[in-house]
N, C-alpha and C positions, 0 to 999 in steps of 0.2 A: 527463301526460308532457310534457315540453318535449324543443325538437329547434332545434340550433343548426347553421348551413351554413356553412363559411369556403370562399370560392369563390377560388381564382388561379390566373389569366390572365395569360398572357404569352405573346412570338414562342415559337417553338417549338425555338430555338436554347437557351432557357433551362431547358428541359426538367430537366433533369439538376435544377437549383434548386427548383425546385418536388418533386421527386419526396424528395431531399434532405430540407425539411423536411416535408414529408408523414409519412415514416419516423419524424423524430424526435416529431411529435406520436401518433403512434401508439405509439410505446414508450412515451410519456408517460402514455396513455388504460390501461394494461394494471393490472388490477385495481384500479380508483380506483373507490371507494364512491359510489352511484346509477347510474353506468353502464351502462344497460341494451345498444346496439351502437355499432360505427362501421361508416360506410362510405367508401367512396371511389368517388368519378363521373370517367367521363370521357367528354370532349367536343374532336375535335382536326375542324379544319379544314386547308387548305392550308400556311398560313402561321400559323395560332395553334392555341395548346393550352388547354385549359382541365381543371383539377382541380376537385373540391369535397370536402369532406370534412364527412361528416355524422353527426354524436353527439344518440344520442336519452338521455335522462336520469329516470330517476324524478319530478325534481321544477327547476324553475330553481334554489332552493337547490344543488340537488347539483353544477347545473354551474356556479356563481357559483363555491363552494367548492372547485372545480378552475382554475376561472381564475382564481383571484387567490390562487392559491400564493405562495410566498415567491419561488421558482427562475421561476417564471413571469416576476413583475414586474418581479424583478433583470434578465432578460435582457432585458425592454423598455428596464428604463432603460438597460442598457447598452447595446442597438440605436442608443439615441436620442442619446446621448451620442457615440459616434461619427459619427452622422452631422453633429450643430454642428460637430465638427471636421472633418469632412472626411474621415475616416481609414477610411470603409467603402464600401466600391466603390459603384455608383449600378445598380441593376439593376432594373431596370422590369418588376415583378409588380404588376398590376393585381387587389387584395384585397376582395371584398365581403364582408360579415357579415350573416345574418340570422338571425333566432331567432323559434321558431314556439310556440306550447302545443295540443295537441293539445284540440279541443271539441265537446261532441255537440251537433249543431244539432239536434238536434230538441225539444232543451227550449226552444228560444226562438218 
């Protein structure tokens, strides 16, 4: 099993953003091949919030094959391309990624 974490952080004004794309990656995750669950975590303090959203996967195959969709990459580039220009607002979400595979210690 592999198991991938997209963790964002941000003031808690931005709230509404974070939950935003949260939504849209969830509608993205609904009957996509290897997908075994998602979850979502949350974690808020005074002044910050924190999301995380976690997809566990039959295989790293299965979730390579969902991230690097066609609609995926285009939106990166297009992310990306706005921001050289200037033309996409500056919102401070703090994004960690981790990815895990799941291993029985006790064979080693």
């Amino acid at each position: 099993m592999f198991i991938s974490q997209a963790c964002f952080e941000g003031d808690k004004i931005i709230e509404h953003k974070i939950i935003t794309k949260l939504q849209k990656t969830m509608k993205e995750t609904i009957d996509v091949e290897g997908l075994i669950s998602t979850d979502c975590w949350l974690k808020e303090n005074k002044d910050r919030i924190e999301y995380v959203f976690v997809t566990k996967w039959k295989s790293k195959d299965h979730f390579k094959k969902w991230l690097t969709r066609e609609e995926h990459v285009e939106e990166h580039k297009e992310m990306n391309k706005q921001k050289k220009q200037g033309s996409q607002e500056e919102v401070k979400i703090n994004k960690t990624l981790r990815q895990y595979e799941i291993v029985d210690i006790s064979l080693f």
